[in-house]
Steps between C-alpha positions, in 0.01 A plus 500: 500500500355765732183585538390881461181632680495848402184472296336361849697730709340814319150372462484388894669893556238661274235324698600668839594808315128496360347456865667795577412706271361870645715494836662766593883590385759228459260277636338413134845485276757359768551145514527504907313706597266371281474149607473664849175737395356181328563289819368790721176589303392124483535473838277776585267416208445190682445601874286756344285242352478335859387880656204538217296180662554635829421837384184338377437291753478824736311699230209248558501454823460889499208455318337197659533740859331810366229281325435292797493800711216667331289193585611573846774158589904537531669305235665222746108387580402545169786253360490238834115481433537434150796251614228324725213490252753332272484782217775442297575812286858716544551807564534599154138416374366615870635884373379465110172380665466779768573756237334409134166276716386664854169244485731182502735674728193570784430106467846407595473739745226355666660150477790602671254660795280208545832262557 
């Protein structure tokens, strides 16, 4: 006896057919060019999650430099001196601290002089 998968077939279909739901034209209710939209908008969903941490990444750095700056150091001597006085904090907190706590911010500051 043969086996039928058209209950399968439809629900696996409706699946893609749901992911591309609000493109533009034939791309939302036509099985090929579906599958190609769906195939094309995950792979730029994913690179584009790659591009926010850099995006970030920069972003703080940004910060960190203008911060650092003020207190009258570049940002490369500000990081290698807290590299040398083994301060182990990334660049993330360094930003969240330069912007919401100046005080604590002055401190590292000074570590990063002295080493």
């Amino acid at each position: 006896m043969r086996t039928k998968s058209a209950v399968y077939t439809r629900q696996r279909k409706k699946k893609i057919f749901r992911l591309a739901k609000g493109s533009y034209a034939t791309k939302k209710n036509r099985w090929r060019m579906v599958i190609q939209q769906v195939e094309r908008s995950l792979n730029y969903a994913y690179t584009g999650r790659k591009d926010n941490k850099a995006n970030f990444r920069t972003l703080w750095i940004i910060r960190l430099n203008a911060a650092v700056r003020e207190e009258g150091m570049p940002y490369n001597r500000f990081i290698s001196g807290l590299r040398k006085a083994n301060v182990v904090i990334d660049r993330k907190m360094l930003a969240e601290i330069a912007v919401n706590d100046n005080a604590t911010f002055k401190k590292l500051v000074e570590v990063a002089k002295v080493a």
